[in-house]
C-alpha positions as CSV (number, residue, x, y, z in Angstrom):
1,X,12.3,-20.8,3.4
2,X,15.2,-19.1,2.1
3,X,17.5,-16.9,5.0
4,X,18.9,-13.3,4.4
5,X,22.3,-13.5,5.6
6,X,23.3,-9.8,5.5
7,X,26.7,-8.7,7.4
8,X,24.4,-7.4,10.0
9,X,22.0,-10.6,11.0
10,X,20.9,-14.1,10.0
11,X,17.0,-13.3,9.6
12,X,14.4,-15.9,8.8
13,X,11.7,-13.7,7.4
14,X,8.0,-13.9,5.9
15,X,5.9,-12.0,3.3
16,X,2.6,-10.7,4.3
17,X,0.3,-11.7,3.6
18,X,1.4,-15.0,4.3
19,X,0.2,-17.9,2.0
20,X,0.8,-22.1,2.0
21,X,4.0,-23.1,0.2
22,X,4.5,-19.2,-0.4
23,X,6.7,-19.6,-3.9
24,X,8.2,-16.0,-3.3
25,X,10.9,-15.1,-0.8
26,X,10.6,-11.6,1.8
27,X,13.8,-10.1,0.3
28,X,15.7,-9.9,-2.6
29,X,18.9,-9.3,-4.1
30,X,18.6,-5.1,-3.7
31,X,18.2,-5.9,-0.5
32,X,21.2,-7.8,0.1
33,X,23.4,-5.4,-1.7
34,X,22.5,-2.5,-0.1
35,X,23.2,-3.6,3.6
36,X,26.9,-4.9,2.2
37,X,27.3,-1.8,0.9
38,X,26.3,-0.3,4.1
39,X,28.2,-2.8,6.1
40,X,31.4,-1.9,4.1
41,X,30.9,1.8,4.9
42,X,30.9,1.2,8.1
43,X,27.7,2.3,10.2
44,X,27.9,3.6,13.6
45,X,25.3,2.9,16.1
46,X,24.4,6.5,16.7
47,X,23.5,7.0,13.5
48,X,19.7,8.0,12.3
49,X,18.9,5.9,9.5
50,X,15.7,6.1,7.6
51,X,14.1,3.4,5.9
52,X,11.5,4.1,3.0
53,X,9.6,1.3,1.3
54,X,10.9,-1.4,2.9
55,X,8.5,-4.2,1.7
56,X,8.8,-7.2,4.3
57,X,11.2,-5.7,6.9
58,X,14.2,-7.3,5.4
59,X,16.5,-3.8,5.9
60,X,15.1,-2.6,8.9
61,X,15.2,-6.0,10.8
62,X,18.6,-6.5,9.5
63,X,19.6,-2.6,11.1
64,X,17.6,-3.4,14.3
65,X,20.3,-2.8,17.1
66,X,23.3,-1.3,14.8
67,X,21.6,2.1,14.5
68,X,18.6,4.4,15.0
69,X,16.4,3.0,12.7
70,X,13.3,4.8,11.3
71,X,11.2,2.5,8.8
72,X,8.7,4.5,6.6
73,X,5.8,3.5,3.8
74,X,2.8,3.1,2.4
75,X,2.0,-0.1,3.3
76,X,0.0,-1.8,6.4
77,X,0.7,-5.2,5.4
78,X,4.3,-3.9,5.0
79,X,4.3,-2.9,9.1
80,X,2.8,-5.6,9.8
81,X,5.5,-8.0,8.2
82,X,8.0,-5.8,10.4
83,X,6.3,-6.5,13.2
84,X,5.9,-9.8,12.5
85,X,9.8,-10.5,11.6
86,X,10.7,-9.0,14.5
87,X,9.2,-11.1,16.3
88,X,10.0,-14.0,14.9
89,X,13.3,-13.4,14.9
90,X,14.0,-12.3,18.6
91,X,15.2,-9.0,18.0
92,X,14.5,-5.8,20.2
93,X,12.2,-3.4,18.7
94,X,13.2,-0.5,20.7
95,X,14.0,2.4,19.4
96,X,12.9,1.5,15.8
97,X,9.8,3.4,14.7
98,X,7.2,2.8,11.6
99,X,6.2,6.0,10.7
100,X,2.5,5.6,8.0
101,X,3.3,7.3,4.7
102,X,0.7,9.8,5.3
103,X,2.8,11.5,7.9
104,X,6.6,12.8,7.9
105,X,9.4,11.1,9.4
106,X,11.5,14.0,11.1
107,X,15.0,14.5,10.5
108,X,18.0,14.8,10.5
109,X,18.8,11.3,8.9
110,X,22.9,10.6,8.4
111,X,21.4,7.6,5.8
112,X,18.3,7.5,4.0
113,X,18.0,4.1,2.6
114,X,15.5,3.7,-0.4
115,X,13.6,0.4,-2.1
116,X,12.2,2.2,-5.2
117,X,8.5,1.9,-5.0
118,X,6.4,1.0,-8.0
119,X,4.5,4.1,-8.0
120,X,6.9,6.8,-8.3
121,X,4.8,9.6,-7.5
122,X,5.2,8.2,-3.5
123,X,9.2,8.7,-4.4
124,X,8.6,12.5,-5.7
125,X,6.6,12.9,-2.5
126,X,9.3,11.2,0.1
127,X,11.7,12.8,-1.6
128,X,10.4,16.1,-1.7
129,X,9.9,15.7,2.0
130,X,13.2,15.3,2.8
131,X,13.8,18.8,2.3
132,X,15.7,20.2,5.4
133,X,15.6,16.7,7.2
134,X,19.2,15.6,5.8
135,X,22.4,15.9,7.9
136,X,25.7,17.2,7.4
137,X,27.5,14.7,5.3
138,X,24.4,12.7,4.8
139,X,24.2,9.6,2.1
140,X,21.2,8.9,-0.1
141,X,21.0,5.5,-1.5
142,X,18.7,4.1,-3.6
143,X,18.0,0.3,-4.6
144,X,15.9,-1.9,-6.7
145,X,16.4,-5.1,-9.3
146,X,17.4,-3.7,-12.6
147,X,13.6,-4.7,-14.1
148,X,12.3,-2.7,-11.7
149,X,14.5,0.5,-11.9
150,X,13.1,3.0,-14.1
151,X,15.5,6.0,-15.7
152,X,12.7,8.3,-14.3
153,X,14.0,7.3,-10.4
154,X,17.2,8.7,-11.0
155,X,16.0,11.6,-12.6
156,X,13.5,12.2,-9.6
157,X,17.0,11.5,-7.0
158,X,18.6,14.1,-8.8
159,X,16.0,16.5,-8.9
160,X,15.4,16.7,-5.2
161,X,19.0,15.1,-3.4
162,X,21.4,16.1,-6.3
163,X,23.9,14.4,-8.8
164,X,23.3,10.6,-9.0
165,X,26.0,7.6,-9.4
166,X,24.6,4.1,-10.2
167,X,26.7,1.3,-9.5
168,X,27.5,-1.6,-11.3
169,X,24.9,-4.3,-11.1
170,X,25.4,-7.0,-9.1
171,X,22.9,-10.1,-9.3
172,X,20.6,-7.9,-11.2
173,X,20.4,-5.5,-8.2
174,X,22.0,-2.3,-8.7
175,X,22.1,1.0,-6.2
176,X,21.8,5.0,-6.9
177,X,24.4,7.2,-4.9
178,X,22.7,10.7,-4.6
179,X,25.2,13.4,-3.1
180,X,22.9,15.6,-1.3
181,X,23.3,19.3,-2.5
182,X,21.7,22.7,-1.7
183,X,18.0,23.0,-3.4
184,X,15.7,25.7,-3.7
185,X,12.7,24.7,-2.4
186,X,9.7,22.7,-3.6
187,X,5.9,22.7,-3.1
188,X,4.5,19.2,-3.3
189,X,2.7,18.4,-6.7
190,X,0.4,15.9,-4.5
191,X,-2.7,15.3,-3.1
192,X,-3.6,15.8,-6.8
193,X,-7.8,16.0,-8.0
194,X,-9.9,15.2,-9.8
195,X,-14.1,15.6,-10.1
196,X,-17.1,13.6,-11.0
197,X,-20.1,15.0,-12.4
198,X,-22.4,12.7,-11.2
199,X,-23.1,13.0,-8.3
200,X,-20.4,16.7,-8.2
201,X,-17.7,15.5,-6.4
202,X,-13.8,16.5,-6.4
203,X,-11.7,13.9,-4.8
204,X,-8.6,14.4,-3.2
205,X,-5.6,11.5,-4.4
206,X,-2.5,11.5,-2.2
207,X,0.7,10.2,-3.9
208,X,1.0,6.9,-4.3
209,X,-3.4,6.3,-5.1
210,X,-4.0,4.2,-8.2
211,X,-5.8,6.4,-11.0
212,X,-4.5,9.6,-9.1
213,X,-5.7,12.1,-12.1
214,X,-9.5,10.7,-12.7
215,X,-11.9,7.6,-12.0
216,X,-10.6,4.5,-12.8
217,X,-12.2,2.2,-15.1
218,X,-13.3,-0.5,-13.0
219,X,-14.7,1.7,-10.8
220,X,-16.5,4.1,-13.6
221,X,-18.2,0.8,-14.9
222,X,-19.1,0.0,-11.5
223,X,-20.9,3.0,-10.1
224,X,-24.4,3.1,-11.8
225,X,-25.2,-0.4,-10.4
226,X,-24.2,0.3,-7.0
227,X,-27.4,-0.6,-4.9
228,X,-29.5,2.4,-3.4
229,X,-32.5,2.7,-0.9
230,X,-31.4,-0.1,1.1
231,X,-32.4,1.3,4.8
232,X,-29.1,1.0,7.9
233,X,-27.3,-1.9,6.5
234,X,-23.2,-2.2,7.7
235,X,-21.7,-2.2,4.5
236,X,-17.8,-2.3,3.9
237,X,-16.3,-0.5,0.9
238,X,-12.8,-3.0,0.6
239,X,-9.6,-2.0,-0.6
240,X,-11.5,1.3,-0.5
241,X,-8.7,3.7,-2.4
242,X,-9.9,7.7,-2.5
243,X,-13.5,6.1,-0.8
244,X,-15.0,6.7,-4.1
245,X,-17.2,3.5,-3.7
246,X,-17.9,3.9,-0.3
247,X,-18.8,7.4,-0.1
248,X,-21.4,7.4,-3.2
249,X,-22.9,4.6,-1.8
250,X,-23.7,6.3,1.6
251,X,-25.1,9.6,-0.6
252,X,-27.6,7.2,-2.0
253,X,-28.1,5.5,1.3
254,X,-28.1,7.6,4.1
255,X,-28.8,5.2,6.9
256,X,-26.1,3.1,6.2
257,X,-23.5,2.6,8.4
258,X,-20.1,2.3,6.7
259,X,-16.5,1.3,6.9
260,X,-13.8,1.9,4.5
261,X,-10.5,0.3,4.7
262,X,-7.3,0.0,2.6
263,X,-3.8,-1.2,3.3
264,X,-2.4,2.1,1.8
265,X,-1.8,4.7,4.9
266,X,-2.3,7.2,1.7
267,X,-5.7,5.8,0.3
268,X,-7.2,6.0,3.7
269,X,-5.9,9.8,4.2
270,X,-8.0,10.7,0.6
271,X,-10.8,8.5,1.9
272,X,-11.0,10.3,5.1
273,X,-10.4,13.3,3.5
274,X,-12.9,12.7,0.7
275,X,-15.7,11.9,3.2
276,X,-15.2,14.6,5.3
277,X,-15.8,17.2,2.3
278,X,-18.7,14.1,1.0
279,X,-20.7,13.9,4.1
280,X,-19.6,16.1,6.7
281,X,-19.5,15.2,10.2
282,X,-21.6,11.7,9.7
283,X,-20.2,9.0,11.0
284,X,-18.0,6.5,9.5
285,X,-15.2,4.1,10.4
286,X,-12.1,4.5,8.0
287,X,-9.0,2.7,8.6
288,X,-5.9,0.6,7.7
289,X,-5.9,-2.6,7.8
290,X,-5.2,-6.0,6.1
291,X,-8.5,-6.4,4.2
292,X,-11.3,-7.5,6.8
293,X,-9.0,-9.5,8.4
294,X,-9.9,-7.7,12.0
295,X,-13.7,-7.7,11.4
296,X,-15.9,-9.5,13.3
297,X,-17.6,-12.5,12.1
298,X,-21.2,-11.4,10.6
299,X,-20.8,-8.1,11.6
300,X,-22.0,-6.9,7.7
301,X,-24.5,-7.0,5.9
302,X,-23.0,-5.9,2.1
303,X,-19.1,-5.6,1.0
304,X,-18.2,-3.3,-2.3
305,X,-15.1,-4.5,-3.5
306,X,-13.2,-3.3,-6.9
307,X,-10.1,-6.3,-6.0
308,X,-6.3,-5.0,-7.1
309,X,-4.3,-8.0,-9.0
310,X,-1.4,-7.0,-8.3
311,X,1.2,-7.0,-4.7
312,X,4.0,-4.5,-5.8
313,X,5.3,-5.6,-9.0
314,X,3.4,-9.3,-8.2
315,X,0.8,-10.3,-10.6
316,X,-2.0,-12.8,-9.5
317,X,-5.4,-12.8,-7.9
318,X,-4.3,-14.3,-4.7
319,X,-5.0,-11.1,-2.7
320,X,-8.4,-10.5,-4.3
321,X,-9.2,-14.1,-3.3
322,X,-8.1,-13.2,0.0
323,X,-10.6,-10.6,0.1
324,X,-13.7,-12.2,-1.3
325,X,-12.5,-15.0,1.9
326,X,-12.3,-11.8,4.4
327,X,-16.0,-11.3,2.6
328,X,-17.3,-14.1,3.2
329,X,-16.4,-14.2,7.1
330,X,-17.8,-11.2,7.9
331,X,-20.8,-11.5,6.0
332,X,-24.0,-11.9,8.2
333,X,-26.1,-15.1,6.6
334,X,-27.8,-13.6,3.3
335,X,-25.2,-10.9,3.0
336,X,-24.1,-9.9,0.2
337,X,-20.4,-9.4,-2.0
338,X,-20.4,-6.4,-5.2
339,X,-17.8,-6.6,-6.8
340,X,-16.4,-5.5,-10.4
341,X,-13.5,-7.2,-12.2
342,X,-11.8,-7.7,-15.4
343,X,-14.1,-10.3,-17.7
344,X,-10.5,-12.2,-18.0
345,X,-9.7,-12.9,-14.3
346,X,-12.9,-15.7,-14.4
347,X,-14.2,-14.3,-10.5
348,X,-17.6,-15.5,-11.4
349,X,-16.2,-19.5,-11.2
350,X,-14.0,-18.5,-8.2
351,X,-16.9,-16.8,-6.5
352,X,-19.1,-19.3,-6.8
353,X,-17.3,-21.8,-5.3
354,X,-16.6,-19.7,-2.2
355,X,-19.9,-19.0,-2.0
356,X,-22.5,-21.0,-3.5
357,X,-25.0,-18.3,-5.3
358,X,-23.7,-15.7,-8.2
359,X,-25.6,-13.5,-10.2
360,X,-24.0,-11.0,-12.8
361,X,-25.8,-7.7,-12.3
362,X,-24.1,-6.0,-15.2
363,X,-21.5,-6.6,-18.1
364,X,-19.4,-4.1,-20.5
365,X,-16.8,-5.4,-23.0
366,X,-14.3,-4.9,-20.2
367,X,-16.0,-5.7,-17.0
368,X,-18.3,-7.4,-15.0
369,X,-20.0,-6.4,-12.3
370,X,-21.0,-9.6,-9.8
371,X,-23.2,-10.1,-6.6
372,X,-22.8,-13.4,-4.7
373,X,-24.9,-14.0,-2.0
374,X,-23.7,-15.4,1.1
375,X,-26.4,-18.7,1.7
376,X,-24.4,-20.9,4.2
């Protein structure tokens, strides 16, 4: 496993979620040129320094002990790799704090230190909410490989911080330099919404949801098969997004008892959020977490699942295989998996090994819509 040797600490870190003979490393070259950069400027201990989008804990970790370290984003599998590399690495977690994407880290912040996400919508929104949280003489820096590093980031830096500086690149990392400067200000553009006719729904999408500005695909295709009249079964809407899934499925079946759960802090404010204005005061348990990792074993009786294929900028199915495993496990005997997915990504074949019965319950050009049955 390769070591990040930054000025500040040897760290032997791990991606989450962790995987045999993981091919990919839990930091990169951005990463590395940012804390030399930092390094060279010279940090004091006193100083606040905030932390967004920091993917494995490669920058906070590093910082752990050299400054006041705030660590904020979107991600639960993110804190959990933190956490994790903390650990493993012997280093004091005191007076570092995670602070969930769907609340605000409070100021003032002598450094804000950025990894630009994927989604830039989450950047408007953290930096919009940096408005009045900066302090005198504060530094804005920004990092991300060059094929990662959109012109519209440093047209969003300069929007909200002020004029931007890239430097040169250096192992196909490069940094932004935004010089903080007085701005009128903003409302956020985000939660956005969007509404379904059937059944009349508006859903709320905080910043950084997939298919913020209507239904997505996948899950358009997959919502007129979703099974009804089914009397109090536990069901689990997975990787649950705005709770789209989840909360149609408990309108059509109001005895169910559901949980809805996501590894984006932001996709489970909408769902909450959504279900709430959906179904009032009736119970539900929504919640981040990695998958169904924390579920206990046959404690379900059916999981809706529309699988992501992608980690960041990763392409693969590994996490959606992940999740039909989490499925499986906490899947009472006879349970049952609904999923939809690309025709392309062949689930059907990878389902039924995992579980031994698959049926197809519907089909468009796109997508298929699959049910395997948990019978051992």
């Amino acid at each position: 496993m390769p070591i990040l040797d930054s000025p500040f600490a040897r760290l032997d870190l791990i991606r989450q979620p962790e995987q045999p003979n993981e091919p990919l490393q839990a930091f990169d070259a951005a990463d590395e040129y940012l804390l030399s950069h930092l390094h060279e400027q010279g940090l004091q201990a006193d100083s606040r320094v905030l932390i967004l989008n920091d993917a494995f804990g490669a920058l906070a970790c590093s910082l752990a002990g050299h400054a006041q370290v705030i660590s904020s984003g979107d991600s639960h599998l993110a804190h959990l790799a933190l956490q994790k590399n903390l650990q493993r690495n012997e280093l004091a977690a005191d007076g570092l704090v995670f602070v969930p994407a769907s609340e605000t880290a409070q100021g003032p912040f002598d450094w804000v230190l950025i990894r630009v996400p994927k989604t830039l919508a989450l950047l408007e929104e953290q930096l919009i909410r940096l408005q009045g949280q900066l302090a005198p003489g504060a530094q804005v820096i920004a990092a991300a490989m060059v094929k990662h590093l959109p012109r519209a980031a440093g047209d969003l830096l300069e929007r909200y911080i002020g004029p931007v500086q890239a430097s040169l690149a250096v192992k196909k990392a490069r940094l932004l330099f935004a010089s903080p400067e007085q701005k009128a200000s903003v409302d956020s553009p985000y939660p956005t919404r969007y509404r379904l006719d059937e059944p009349l729904l508006t859903l709320v999408n905080h910043a950084n949801l997939f298919c913020r500005e209507s239904l997505d695909i996948g899950t358009r295709a997959f919502l007129p098969h979703l099974p009804r009249a089914l009397g109090d079964l536990r069901v689990a809407d997975l990787g649950c997004g705005n709770g789209v899934l989840g909360i149609i499925y408990a309108l059509h079946n109001p005895q169910a008892s559901l949980t809805l759960v996501d590894e984006s802090y932001m996709a489970v404010q909408s769902a909450r959020e959504n279900w709430q204005a959906a179904l009032g005061d009736r119970p539900a348990d929504i919640r981040a977490g990695d998958g169904l990792a924390e579920q206990p074993p046959a404690s379900l009786d059916l999981v809706l699942c529309n699988p992501p294929f992608h980690q960041q900028q990763v392409v693969g199915d590994f996490l959606a295989w992940r999740m039909f495993t989490q499925a499986k496990a906490a899947l009472a005997k006879g349970g049952e998996l609904w999923i939809v997915g690309n025709r392309h990504l062949g689930y059907h074949l990878k389902l039924k090994r995992l579980f031994g019965k698959v049926e197809q319950v519907a089909a468009t050009p796109k997508f298929v819509i699959l049910r395997a049955i948990k019978d051992r």
